[in-house]
C-alpha positions as CSV (number, residue, x, y, z in Angstrom):
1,X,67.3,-141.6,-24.1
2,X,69.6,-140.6,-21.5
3,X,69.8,-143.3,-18.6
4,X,70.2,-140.7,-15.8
5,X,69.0,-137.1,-17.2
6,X,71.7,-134.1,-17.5
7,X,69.6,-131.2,-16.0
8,X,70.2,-127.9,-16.8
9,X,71.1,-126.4,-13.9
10,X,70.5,-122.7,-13.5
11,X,72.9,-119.9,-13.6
12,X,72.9,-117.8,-10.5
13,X,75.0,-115.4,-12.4
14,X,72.0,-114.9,-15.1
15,X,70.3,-113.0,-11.8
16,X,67.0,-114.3,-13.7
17,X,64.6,-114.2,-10.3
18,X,63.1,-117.5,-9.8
19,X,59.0,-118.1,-9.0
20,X,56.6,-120.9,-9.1
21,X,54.8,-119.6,-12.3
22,X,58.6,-120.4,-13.8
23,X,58.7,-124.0,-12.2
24,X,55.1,-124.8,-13.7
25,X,55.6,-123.4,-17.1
26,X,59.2,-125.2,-17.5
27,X,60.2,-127.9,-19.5
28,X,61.5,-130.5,-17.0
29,X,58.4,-130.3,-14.9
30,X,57.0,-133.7,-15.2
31,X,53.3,-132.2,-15.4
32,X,54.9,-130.5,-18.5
33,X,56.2,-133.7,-20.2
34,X,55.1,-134.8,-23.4
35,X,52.5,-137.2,-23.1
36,X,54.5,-140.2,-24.7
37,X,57.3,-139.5,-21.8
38,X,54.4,-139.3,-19.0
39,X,53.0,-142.7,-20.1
40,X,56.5,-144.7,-20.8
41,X,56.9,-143.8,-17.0
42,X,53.5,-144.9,-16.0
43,X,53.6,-148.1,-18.1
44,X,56.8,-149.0,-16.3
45,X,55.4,-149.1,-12.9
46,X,52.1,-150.7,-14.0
47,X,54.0,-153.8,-15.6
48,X,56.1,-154.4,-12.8
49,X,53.6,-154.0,-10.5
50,X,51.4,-156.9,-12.2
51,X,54.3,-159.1,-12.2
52,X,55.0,-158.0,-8.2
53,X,51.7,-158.9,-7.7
54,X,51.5,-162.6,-9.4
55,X,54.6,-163.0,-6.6
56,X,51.8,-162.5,-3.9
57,X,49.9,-165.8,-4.7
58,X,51.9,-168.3,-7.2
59,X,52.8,-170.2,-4.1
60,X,48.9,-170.7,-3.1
61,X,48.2,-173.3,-5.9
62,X,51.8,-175.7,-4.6
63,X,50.8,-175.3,-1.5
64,X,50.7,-179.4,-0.9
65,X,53.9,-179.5,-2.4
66,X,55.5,-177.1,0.4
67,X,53.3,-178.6,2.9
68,X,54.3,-181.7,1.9
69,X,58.5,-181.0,1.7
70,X,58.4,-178.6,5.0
71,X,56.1,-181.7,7.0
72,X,53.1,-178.9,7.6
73,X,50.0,-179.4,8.9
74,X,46.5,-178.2,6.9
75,X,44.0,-180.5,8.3
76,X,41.8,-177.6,8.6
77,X,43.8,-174.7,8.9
78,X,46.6,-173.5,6.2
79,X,49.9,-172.7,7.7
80,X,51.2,-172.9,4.5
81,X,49.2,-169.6,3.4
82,X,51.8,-167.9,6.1
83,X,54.0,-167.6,3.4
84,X,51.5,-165.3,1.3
85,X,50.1,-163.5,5.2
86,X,54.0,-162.3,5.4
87,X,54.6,-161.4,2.0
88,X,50.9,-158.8,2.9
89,X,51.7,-158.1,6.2
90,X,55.3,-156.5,4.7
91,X,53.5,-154.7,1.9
92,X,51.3,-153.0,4.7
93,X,53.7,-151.6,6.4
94,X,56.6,-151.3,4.9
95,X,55.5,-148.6,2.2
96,X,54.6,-146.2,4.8
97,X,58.2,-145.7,5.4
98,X,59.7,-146.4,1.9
99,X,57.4,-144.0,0.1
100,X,58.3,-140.5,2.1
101,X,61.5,-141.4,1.5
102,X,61.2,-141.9,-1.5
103,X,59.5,-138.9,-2.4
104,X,62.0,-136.8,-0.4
105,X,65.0,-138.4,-2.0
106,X,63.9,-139.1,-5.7
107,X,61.5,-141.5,-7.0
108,X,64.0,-143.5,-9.4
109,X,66.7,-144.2,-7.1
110,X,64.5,-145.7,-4.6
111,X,62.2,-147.8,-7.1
112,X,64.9,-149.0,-8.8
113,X,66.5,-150.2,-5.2
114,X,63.6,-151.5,-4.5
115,X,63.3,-153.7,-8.1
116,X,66.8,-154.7,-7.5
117,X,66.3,-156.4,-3.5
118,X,62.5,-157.5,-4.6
119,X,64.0,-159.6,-7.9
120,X,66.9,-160.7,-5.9
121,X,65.0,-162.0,-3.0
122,X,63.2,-164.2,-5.4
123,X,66.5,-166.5,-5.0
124,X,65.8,-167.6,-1.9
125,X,62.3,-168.2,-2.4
126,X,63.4,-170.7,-4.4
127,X,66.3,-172.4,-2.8
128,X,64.5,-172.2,0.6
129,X,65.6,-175.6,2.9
130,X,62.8,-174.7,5.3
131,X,59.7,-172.9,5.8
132,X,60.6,-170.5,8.6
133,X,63.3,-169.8,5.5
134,X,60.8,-168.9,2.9
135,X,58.3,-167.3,4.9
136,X,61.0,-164.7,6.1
137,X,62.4,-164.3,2.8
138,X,58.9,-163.9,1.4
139,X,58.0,-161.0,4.0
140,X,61.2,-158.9,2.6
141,X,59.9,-159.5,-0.8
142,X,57.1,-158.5,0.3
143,X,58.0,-155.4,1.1
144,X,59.8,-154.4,-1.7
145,X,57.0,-155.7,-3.5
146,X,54.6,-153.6,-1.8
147,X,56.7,-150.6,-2.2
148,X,56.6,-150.9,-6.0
149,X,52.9,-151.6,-5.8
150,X,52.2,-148.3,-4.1
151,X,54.7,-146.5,-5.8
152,X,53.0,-146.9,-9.6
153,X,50.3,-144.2,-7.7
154,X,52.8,-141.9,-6.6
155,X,53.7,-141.3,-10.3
156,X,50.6,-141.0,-11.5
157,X,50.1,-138.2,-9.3
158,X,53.9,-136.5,-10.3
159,X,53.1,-137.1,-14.0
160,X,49.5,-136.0,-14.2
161,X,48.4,-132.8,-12.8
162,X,44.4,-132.6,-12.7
163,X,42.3,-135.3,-10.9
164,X,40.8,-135.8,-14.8
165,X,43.8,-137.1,-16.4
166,X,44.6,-139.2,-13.5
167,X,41.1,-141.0,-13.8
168,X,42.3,-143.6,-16.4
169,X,46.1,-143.7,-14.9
170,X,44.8,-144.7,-11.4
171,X,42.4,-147.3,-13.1
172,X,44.7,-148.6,-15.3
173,X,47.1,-149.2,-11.9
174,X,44.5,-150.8,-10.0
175,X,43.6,-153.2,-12.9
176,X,47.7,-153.9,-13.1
177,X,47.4,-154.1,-9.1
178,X,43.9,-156.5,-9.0
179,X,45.2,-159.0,-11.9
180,X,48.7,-159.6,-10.9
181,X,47.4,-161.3,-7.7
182,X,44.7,-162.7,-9.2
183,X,47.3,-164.5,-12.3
184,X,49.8,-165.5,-9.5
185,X,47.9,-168.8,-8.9
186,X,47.3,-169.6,-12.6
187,X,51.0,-169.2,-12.8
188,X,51.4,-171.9,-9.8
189,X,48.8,-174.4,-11.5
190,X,51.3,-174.4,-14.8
191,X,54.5,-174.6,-13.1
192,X,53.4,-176.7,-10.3
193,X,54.5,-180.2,-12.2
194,X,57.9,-178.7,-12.8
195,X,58.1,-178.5,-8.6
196,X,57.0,-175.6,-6.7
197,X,60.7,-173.8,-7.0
198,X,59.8,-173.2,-10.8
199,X,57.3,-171.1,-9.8
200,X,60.2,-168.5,-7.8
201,X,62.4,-169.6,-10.8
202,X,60.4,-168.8,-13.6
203,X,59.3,-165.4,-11.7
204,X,63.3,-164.6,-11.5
205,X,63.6,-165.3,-15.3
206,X,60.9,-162.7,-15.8
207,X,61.6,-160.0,-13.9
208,X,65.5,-160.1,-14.7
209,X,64.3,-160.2,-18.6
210,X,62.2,-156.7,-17.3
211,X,65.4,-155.1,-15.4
212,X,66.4,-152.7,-18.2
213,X,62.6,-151.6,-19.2
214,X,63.0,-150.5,-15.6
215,X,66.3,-149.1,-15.7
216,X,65.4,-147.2,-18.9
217,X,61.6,-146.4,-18.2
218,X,61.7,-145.1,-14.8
219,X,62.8,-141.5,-15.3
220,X,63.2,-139.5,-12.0
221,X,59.4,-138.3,-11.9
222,X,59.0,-136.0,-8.2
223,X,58.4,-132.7,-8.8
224,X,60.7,-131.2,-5.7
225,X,63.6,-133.7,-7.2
226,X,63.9,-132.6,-10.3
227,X,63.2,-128.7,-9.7
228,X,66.1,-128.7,-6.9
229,X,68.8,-130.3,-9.4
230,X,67.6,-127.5,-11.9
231,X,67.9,-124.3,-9.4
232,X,69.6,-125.6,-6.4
233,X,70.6,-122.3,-4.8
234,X,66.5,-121.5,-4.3
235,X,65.1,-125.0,-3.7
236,X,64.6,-126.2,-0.4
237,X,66.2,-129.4,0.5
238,X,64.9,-132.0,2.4
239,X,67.0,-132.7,5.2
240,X,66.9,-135.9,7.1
241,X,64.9,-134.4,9.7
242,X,63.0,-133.1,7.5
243,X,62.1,-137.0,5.4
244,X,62.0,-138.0,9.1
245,X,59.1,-135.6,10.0
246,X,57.0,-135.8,6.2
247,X,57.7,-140.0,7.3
248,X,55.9,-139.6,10.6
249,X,53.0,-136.9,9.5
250,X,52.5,-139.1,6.4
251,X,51.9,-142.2,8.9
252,X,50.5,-140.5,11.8
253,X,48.0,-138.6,9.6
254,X,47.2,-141.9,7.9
255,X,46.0,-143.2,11.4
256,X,44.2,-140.3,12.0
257,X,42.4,-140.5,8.5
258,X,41.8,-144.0,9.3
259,X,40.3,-143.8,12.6
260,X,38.8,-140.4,13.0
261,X,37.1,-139.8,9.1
262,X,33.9,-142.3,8.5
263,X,34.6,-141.8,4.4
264,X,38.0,-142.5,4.5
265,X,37.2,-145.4,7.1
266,X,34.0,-147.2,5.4
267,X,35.9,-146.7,2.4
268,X,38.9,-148.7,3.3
269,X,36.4,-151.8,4.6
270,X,34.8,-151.5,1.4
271,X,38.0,-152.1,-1.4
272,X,40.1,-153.6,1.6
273,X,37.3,-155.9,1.7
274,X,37.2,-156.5,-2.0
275,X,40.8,-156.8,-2.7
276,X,41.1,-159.3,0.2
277,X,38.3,-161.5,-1.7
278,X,41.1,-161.9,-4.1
279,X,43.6,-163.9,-1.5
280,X,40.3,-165.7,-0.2
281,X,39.6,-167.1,-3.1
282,X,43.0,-168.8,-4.0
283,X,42.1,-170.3,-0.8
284,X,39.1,-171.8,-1.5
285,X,38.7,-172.7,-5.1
286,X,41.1,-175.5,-4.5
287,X,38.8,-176.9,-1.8
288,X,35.9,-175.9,-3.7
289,X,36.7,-177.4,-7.2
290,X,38.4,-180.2,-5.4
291,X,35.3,-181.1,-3.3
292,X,32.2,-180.6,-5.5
293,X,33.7,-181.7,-8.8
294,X,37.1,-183.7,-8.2
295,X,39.4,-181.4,-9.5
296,X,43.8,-182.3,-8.4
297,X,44.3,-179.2,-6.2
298,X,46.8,-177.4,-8.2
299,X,44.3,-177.4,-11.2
300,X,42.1,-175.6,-9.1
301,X,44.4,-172.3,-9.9
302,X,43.5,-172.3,-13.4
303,X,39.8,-171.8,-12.8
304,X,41.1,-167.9,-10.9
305,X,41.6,-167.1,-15.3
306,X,37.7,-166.2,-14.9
307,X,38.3,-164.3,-11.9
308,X,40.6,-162.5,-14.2
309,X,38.5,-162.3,-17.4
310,X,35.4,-160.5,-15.2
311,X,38.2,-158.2,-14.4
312,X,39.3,-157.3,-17.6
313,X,35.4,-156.5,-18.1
314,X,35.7,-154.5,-15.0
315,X,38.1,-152.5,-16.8
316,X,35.7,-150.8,-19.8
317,X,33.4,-150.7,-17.2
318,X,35.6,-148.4,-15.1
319,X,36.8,-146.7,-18.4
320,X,33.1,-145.6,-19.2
321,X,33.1,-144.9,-15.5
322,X,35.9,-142.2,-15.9
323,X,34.0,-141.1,-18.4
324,X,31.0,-139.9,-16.2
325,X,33.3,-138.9,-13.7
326,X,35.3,-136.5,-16.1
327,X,32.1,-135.0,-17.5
328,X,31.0,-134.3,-13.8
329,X,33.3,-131.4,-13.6
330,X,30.7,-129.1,-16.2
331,X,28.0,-129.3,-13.3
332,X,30.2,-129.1,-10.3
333,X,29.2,-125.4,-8.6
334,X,30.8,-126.4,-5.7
335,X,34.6,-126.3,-7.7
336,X,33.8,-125.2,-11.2
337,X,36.1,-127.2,-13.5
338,X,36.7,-130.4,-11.1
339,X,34.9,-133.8,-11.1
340,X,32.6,-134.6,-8.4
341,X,34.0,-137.2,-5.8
342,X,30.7,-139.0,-6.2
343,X,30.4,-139.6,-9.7
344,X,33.0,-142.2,-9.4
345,X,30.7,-144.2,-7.6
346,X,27.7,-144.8,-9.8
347,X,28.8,-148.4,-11.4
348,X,30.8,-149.5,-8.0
349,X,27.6,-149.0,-5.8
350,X,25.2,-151.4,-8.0
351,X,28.5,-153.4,-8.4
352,X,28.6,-154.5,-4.8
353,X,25.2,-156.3,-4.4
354,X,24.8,-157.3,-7.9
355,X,27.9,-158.7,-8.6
356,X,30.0,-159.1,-6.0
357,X,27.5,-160.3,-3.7
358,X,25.8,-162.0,-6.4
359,X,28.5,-163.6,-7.8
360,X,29.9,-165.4,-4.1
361,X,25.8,-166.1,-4.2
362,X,26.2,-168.2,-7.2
363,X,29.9,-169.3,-6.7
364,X,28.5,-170.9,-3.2
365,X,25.4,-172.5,-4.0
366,X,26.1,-173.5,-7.8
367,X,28.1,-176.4,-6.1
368,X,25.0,-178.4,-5.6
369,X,24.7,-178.8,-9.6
370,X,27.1,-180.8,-11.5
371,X,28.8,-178.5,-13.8
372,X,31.8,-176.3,-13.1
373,X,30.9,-173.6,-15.4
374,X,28.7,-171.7,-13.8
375,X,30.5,-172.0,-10.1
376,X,33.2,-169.4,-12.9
377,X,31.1,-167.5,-13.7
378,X,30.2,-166.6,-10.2
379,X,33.8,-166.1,-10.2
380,X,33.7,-164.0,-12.8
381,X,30.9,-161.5,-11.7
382,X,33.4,-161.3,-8.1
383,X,36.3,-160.1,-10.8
384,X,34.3,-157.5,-12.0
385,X,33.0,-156.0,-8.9
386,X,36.5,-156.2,-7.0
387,X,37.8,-154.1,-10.3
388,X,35.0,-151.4,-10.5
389,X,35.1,-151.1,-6.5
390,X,38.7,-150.8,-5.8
391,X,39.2,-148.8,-8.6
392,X,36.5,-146.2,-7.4
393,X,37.3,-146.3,-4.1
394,X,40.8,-145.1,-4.8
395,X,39.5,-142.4,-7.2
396,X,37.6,-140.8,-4.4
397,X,39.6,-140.6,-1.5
398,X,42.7,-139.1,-3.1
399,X,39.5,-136.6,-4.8
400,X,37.9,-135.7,-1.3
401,X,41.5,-135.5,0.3
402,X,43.2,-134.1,-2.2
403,X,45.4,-131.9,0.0
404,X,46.5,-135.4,2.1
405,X,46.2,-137.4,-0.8
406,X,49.6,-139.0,-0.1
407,X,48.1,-140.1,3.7
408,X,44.3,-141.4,2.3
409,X,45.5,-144.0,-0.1
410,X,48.0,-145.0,2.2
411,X,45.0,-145.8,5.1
412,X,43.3,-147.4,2.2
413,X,46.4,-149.1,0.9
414,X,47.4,-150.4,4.2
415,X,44.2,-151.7,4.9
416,X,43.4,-153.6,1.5
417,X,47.0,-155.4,2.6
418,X,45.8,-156.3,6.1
419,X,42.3,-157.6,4.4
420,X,45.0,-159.9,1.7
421,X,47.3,-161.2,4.7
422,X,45.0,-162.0,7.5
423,X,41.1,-162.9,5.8
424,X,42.5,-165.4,3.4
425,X,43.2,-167.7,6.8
426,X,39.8,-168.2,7.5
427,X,38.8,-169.2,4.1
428,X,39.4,-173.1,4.1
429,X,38.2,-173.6,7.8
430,X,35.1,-171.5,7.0
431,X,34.8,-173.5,3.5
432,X,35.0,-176.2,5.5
433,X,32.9,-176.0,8.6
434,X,30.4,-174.0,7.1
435,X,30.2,-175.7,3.7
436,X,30.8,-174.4,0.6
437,X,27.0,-172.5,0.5
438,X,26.8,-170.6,3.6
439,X,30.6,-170.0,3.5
440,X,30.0,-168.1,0.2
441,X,26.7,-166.6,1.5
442,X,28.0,-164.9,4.7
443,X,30.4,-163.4,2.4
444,X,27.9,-162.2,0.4
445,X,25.9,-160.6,3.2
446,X,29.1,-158.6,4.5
447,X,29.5,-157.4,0.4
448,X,25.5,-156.2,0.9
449,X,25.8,-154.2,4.3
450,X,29.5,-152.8,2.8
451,X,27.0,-151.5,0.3
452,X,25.8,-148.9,2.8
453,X,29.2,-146.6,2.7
454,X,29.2,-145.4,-1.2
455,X,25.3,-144.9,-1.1
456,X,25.5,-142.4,1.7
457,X,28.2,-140.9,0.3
458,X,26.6,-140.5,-3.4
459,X,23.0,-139.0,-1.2
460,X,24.9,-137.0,1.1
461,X,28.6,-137.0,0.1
462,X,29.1,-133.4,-0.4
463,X,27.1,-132.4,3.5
464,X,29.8,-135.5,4.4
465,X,32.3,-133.4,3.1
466,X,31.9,-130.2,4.5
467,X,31.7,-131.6,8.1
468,X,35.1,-133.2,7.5
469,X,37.7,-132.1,9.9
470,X,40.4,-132.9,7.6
471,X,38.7,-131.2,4.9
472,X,38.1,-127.9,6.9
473,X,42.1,-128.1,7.9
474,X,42.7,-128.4,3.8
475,X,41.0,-125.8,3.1
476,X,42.8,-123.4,5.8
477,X,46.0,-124.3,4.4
């Protein structure tokens, strides 16, 4: 296959007129792909973003050892972890600008700019002399990092064109997105007796090895790209005003989506919430497994495996969870032919006070017996729910904004970013102060009153809906 593609650009001579019903019936329309080239594209941005995300936390589990070289304090608080808050803090932000651009200009070129500065900051990660050093370096992986991340969404949506074949694309994504953070401190706990550069090392090893899969397997994939290389003299091309203005609507109407719509609000607390459980707890198992059964503090990464394996269950339970949601569409009178927002929700919703606030239950007040085991499992059941919820949640905001999908999961996005950089520092002081018990519990109690959003939304979703002000403006254009 043909590292850059040779389009075939259209004769003006021909005089054949050119229309959208053209455009959506040709060839060279990604929706029109054949499903093995759709899926070769997709699978490219969902391995490298599990192996962006294991970047996010391998440091967490050596994080004695860089306290240690760089003479920090963690009494009580970790200012190591500021090296994993700047890594999130970039990935926030720094896709709000890189993705309009990116969309604008082509999808490849920029991906593949930003697999090229994320693999090659990786260097100085590991040759850092200081921590100021690494934490700086780590905030322009970060957003690279983050960019990737965000961008494996993007294609599903230019390679998939109904909200039903995007169901197990967008799961499959958030499953890559969820388990790459949560293997980054397993990673740590092997390396770690090598010295915590290995960890950046061995990362660098891997991702260079995945350079050409990603030079070969990202295909130019935006619509408006490939259709103005094809019949330049009637596309419109994006100017840099123009990139400039979809960069500020795209963020501005992001704010707005965030602050001004409840769903897309509540809904952002409730995965952001989730996903940042994920950064809390390479925080406090350490402490956890350190203080109630005398674990060394870098084994303590090896126990987040069962954080990972109630994931990987979370996964067929999302699967069967697309399922219902696909099937949805035969009883939708509202939209004939598309799947009800709410029937995304129906595992998430029991989810959140069964297992994820019964699992940080049980992972907080198991300490007070002596076996490990069942402090994983709680972990476990916390895997699972993150998976099903964040998975759901992403599912039905770009469903009920469909029209600003592009703005929704960047809110929702951004915020599950600012939930990973900035909870996770509270975890050891609260772990600490509170004990292990009540630290989990409290945790617990926010996952039960998060609970409330997706049940009002599966009662009264669609009345919820058609009082949306960014709905109604949808609708007129």
């Amino acid at each position: 296959m043909p590292v850059e593609e040779q389009w075939p650009v259209n004769d003006s001579s021909d005089h054949q007129p050119f229309d959208d019903q053209q455009w959506d019936q040709h060839a060279h329309n990604p929706f029109n792909w054949p499903l093995g080239r759709k899926w070769m594209v997709m699978l490219t941005s969902l391995v490298v973003t599990f192996f962006t995300g294991i970047n996010s936390t391998s440091p967490t589990t050596a994080a004695d050892a860089v306290s240690e070289e760089f003479n920090l304090s963690n009494d009580v608080f970790e200012y190591n972890f500021f090296d994993v808050t700047a890594w999130n803090a970039a990935a926030a932000v720094v896709p709000l600008a890189a993705l309009p651009i990116m969309e604008a200009y082509g999808m490849r070129i920029g991906y593949l700019a930003a697999y090229a500065l994320f693999t090659i900051f990786l260097i100085p990660q590991a040759v850092a002399q200081n921590f100021a050093t690494l934490v700086v370096c780590r905030a322009i992986a970060g957003g690279a990092g983050g960019t990737l991340q965000n961008a494996a969404d993007g294609v599903a949506a230019n390679v998939f064109r109904t909200s039903q074949e995007r169901a197990v694309p967008v799961t499959l994504y958030v499953f890559s997105l969820v388990l790459g953070v949560t293997m980054g401190p397993v990673l740590g706990a092997v390396v770690e007796p090598l010295g915590w550069r290995w960890i950046f090392w061995i990362e660098l090893i891997i991702n260079g090895a995945l350079a050409p899969l990603v030079f070969f397997g990202m295909l130019e994939n935006r619509n408006e790209v490939i259709r103005s290389k094809i019949f330049p003299d009637v596309s419109e091309k994006s100017g840099t005003k123009e990139t400039l203005q979809d960069l500020k609507e795209t963020v501005v109407r992001s704010a707005v989506l965030l602050t001004t719509e409840p769903t897309v609000s509540s809904f952002t607390l409730w995965s952001a919430f989730s996903y940042g459980l994920v950064y809390v707890m390479s925080q406090s198992v350490p402490v956890v497994f350190t203080g109630a059964y005398g674990w060394p503090i870098f084994s303590g990464g090896l126990v987040q495996v069962s954080i990972g394996i109630g994931q990987a269950i979370g996964l067929f339970g999302c699967l069967l969870q697309d399922k219902i949601y696909i099937r949805s569409a035969r009883r939708n009178t509202e939209s004939p032919g598309t799947p009800v927002a709410e029937a995304i929700l129906h595992f998430s919703i029991p989810s959140t006070p069964i297992a994820l606030a019964g699992g940080l239950f049980m992972y907080g007040w198991s300490t007070l017996q002596s076996h490990w085991i069942v402090t994983a499992v709680g972990l476990a059941l916390v895997g699972y729910a993150i998976m099903v919820i964040v998975s759901a949640a992403s599912i039905y905001v770009t469903d009920a904004y469909s029209g600003y999908a592009a703005s929704a999961i960047a809110a929702l996005t951004f915020g599950e970013n600012t939930f990973a950089a900035f909870l996770p520092l509270a975890a050891k002081p609260m772990y600490v102060r509170l004990g292990y018990p009540w630290a989990s519990s409290l945790l617990a109690f926010i996952a039960v009153a998060l609970t409330l959003a997706p049940v009002t939304l599966l009662a009264k979703g669609k009345t919820i809906r058609s009082k949306s002000k960014a709905i109604q403006e949808m609708c007129i254009q």
